[in-house]
C-alpha positions in Angstrom: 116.6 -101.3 93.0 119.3 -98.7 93.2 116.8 -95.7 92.5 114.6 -97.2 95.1 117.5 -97.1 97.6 118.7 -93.7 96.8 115.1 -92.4 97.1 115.0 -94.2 100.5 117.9 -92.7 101.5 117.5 -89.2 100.7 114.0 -89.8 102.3 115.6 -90.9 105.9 118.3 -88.1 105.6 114.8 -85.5 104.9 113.1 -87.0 107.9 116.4 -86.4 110.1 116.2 -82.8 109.0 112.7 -82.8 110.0 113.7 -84.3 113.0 116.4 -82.3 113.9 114.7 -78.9 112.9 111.4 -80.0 115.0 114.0 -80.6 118.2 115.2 -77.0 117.4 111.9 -75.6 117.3 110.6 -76.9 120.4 114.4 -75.6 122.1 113.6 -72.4 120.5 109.3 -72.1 121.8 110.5 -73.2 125.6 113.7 -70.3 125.4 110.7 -68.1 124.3 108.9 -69.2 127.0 111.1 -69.0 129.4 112.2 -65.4 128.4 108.3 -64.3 128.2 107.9 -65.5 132.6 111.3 -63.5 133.5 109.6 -60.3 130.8 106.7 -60.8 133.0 108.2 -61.3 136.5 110.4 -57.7 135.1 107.1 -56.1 134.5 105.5 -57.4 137.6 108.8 -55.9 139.4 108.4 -52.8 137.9 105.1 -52.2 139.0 105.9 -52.8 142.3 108.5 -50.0 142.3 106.9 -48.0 141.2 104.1 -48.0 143.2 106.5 -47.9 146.2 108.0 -44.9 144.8 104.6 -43.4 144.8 103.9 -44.3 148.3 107.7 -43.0 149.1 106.9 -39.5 147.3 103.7 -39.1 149.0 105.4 -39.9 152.4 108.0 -37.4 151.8 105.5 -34.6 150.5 103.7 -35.5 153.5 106.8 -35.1 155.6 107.6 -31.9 153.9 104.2 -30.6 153.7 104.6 -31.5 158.6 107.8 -29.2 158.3 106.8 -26.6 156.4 103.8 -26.3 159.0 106.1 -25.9 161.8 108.2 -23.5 160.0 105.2 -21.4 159.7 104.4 -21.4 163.5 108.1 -21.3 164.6 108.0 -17.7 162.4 105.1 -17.0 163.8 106.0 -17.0 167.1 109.3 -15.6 166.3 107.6 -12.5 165.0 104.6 -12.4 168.3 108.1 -12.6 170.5 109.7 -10.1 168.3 106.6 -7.6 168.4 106.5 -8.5 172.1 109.9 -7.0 172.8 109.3 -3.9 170.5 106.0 -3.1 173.1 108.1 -3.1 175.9 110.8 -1.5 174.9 108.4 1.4 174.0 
């Protein structure tokens, strides 16, 4: 009766292990889960800047390309004003 015991007992103390590692693993697969939405919410964010950055770039080359315009026609008038006063000074 004693072996049956001890084999009883070392079977409950096995299926507490179980027990305890299958809590662990199911801890363990929802902090996986967990960390796998915020990975995804991350790469969802980074998308999203970066394709504002795009827009922002394009904006500003935009904005750039506007100034360099005027810069062009603000020499260009410069120099017609500049030829201008060269005719009649002659």
């Amino acid at each position: 009766m004693t072996y049956d015991m001890e084999e009883e007992d070392f079977i409950r103390l096995k299926d507490a292990e179980i027990a305890a590692l299958r809590e662990e693993l199911a801890s363990k697969n929802a902090t996986i889960d967990r960390l796998e939405d915020e990975v995804a919410k991350l790469y969802r964010a980074a998308q999203t800047a970066t394709r504002e950055h795009l827009q922002m770039r394009q904006r500003l080359q935009a904005l750039a390309d506007e100034a360099d315009k005027e810069i062009a026609l603000a020499k260009a008038a410069n120099e017609a004003r500049r030829a201008e006063a060269e005719a009649l000074e002659l």
